[in-house]
C-alpha positions as a printed Julia matrix, in Angstrom:
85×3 Matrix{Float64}:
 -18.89  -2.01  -38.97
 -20.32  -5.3   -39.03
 -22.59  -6.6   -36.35
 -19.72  -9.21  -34.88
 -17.3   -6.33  -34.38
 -20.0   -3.87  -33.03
 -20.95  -6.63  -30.15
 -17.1   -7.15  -29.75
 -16.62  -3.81  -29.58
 -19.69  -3.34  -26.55
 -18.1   -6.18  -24.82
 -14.71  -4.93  -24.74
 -15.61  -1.6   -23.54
 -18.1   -3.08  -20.75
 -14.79  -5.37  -19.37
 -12.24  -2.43  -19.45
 -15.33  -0.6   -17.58
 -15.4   -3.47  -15.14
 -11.21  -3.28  -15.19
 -11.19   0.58  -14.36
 -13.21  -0.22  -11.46
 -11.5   -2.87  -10.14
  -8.39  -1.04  -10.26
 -10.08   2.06   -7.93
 -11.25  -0.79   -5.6
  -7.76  -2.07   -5.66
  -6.02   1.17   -4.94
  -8.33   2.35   -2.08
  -7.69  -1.16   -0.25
  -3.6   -0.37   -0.93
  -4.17   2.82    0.79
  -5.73   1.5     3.49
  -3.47  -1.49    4.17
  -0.43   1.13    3.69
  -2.18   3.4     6.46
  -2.61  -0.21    8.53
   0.79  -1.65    8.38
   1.99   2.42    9.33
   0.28   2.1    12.38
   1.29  -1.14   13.25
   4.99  -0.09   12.44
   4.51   3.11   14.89
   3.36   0.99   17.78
   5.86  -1.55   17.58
   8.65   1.1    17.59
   6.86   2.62   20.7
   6.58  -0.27   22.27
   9.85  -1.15   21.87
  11.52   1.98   22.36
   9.31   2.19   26.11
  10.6   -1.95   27.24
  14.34  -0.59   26.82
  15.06  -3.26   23.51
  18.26  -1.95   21.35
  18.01   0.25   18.34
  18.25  -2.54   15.91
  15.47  -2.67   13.35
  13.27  -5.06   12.81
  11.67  -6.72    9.94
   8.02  -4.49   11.32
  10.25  -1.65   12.27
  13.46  -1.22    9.44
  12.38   1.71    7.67
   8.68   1.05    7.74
   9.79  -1.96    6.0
   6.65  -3.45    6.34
   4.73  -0.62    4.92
   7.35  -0.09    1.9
   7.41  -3.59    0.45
  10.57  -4.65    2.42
  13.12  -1.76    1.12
  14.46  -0.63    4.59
  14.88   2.7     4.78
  12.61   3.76    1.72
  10.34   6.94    3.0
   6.19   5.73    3.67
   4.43   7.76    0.65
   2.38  10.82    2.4
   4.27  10.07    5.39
   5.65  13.74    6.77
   9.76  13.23    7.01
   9.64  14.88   10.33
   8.28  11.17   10.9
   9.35   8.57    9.27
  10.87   6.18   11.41
């Protein structure tokens, strides 16, 4: 191969290198968030449940709304059923 195409080549490999990583970073910081908002979603329905307010969900509550992107009722990934809210 040409010279052109083998520097074209280096540089495409170094920024999908650079991609993959970014990606990993990406996904750890989902996790984390997901494992956040969980949390937050648990303590609101405690906290609910313990000042007596009705059964209705809420946009933090529905589901685990919050933690599934706003689908109520769609199970939290590596959430045990036993429970999801």
């Amino acid at each position: 191969m040409s010279e052109r195409l083998q520097a074209r080549l280096a540089e495409l490999r170094r920024e999908y290198e650079l991609g993959q990583r970014r990606l990993q970073e990406l996904m750890g910081q989902e996790v984390t968030l997901r494992e956040t908002l969980l949390r937050i979603s648990g303590a609101i329905q405690v906290l609910e449940e313990m000042s007596g307010t009705p059964d209705a969900p809420s946009s933090a509550t529905g589901g685990a709304t919050a933690a599934t992107g706003g689908v109520p009722g769609t199970p939290v990934e590596g959430m045990p059923v036993s429970s999801r809210p």
